[in-house]
Steps between C-alpha positions, in 0.01 A plus 500: 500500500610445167817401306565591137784426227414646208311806397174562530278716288231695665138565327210671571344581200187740476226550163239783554281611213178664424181242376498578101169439326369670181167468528463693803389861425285677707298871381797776440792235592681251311837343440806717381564361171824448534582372878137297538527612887754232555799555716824329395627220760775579723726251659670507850776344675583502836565270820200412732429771816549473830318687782828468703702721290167728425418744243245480178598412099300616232495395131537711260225741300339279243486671152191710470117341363354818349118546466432801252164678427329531196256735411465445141365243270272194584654280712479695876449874415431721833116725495720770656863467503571867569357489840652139603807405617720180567619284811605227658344359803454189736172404530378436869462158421833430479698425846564781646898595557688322799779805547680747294874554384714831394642384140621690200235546201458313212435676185369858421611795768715209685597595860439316823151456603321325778328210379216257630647151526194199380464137587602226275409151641831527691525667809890624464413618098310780371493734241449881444345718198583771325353694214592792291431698179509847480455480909688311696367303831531189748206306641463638832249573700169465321730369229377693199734671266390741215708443195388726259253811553281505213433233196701549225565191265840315526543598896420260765580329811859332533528235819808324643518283782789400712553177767566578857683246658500500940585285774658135453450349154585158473646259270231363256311553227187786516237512253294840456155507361409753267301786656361837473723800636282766316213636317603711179199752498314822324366704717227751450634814648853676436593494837309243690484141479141337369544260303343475142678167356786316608714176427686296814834475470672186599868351552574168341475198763874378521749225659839628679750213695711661793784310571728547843740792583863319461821571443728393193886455447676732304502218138923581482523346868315242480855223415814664599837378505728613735874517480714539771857579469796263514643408828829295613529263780724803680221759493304252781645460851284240656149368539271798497673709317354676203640644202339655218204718461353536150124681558188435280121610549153448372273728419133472587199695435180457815169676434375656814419348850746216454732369772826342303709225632728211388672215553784323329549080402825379451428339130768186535319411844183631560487372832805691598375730773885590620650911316750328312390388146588139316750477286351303163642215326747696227651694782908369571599725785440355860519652813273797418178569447253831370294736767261780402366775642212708468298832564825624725469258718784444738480110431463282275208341346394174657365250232196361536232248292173643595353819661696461828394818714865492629635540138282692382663899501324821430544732218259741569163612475190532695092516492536863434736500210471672212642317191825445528840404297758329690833428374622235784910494552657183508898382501667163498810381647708204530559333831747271616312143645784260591898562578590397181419629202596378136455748221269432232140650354234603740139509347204521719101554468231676683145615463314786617160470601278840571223481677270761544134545710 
């Protein structure tokens, strides 16, 4: 169980990228000129997973790493680029995929397509390919893709990757190697894959922290004053009776799977475990004294230092969840505490704590 009092900001932040290196040519392929087959970084944020409450997140489509063939000039020109044609495949070196996933497209045609899902060196994250040019396609199966059907210069082979994220991910801090996804490749026939020349294509070894799913207070309910209404010595008509009912709430935002609860301290005496609060030292009146109550509850709040199971009330929630905003009622009223009462000021103090699991 945990307790928190001020907000909390959630990270999980996510770099992908494609391994950028000029000096790698191979016969027919090379670098676009402009993009240097690197893909741009992307950032994610989102709370940590948990298998209770199910389901899969993905990252988004990295920007594309385009390979484009040349069949001009000295650097890689092709014997036959008429007759060739480009792809992009996994060599059966790599691991092979650990399950598959229905997902919209990155770029090119777009759509949803099926998609093998690949190992990193964490069991609950992997990542899927795509690749596109003038065709469009999804590693798959034997997880080759044509790209473009015959070799004409300034066309190539355009890859994306994007995370996978399964099953219970825990607070911490990962740490991804870089690693191959693909093999940018020419092949020798139109229509068939056999491979002439090729260049691996890598994403960038990177460092993410994923912190705890939470929930935070709403920042304009964090301090509240709350004024209740003037009262004479007439409106009361004994011990007990109650007079007054001004109503306040707090607004609080849970991410998914949480179970919400509270309890209440009486500020002036934190070892007050009685539902009447203490009156502080610039208060006149006598006789009376402040009671809350909260969530629609049919009594009042009973104070309380520490996390008392018998204090501690529900607001909601469960393992199943989904993310949830709760805006929790809550009035105060005065109470009359002795016979007589003598009018005056009545100031009082309490603090919420919400404590979530």
């Amino acid at each position: 169980m945990k307790v928190f009092y001020i907000n909390k900001t959630i990270i999980f932040i996510l770099l992908c990228g494609f391994f950028n290196s000029k000096s790698v040519v191979a016969e027919c392929l090379t670098f676009h000129s402009s993009l240097n087959g690197t893909l741009t970084p992307i950032v994610n944020d989102f709370a940590m997973l948990n298998t209770t409450v199910g389901g899969i997140r993905l990252s988004n489509w990295s920007a594309p790493g385009v390979y484009a063939l040349s069949i001009a000039g000295p650097d890689a020109p092709c014997p036959n680029p008429g007759n060739m044609s480009l792809w992009s495949v996994r060599p059966t070196s790599l691991p092979a995929s650990i399950g598959s996933i229905v997902t919209s497209g990155g770029g090119g045609a777009g759509g949803t397509r099926t998609y093998s899902v690949f190992p990193t060196e964490y069991d609950n994250i992997g990542y899927i390919v795509h690749a596109y040019d003038i065709y469009t396609g999804s590693f798959t199966g034997d997880n080759q893709v044509k790209t473009y059907p015959s070799g004409y210069s300034g066309k190539g082979i355009r890859n994306q990757i994007r995370f996978v994220f399964f099953g219970q991910i825990l607070p911490g801090v990962y740490t991804l190697a870089r690693r191959q996804v693909s093999r940018a490749a020419v092949s020798e026939q139109k229509d068939v894959f056999e491979e002439h020349s090729g260049i691996p294509v890598y994403y960038n070894g990177h460092t993410f922290t994923v912190t705890g799913n939470t929930c935070t207070i709403d920042a304009n309910d964090k301090n509240q004053t709350v004024t209740l209404a003037s009262a004479t010595e007439g409106n009361f008509n004994g011990v007990g009776s109650k007079v007054g009912s001004q109503p306040f709430s707090i607004k609080v935002q849970c991410g998914a799977g949480i179970t919400l609860s509270a309890i209440m301290t009486d500020v002036n005496l934190p070892t007050n475990n009685t539902d009447i609060l203490t009156l502080d030292d610039s208060s006149t009146a006598t006789g009376v004294g402040l009671q809350i109550y909260a969530n629609n509850n049919a009594n009042p709040v009973t104070f309380s230092m520490g996390l008392d199971a018998k204090n501690v009330w529900s607001i909601g929630g469960s393992t199943t969840a989904q993310a949830t905003t709760y805006n929790i009622p809550f009035t105060a009223n005065y109470i009359q505490t002795e016979a007589d009462i003598t009018p005056g000021s009545v100031n009082a103090m309490s603090m919420i704590s919400l404590t979530y699991k």
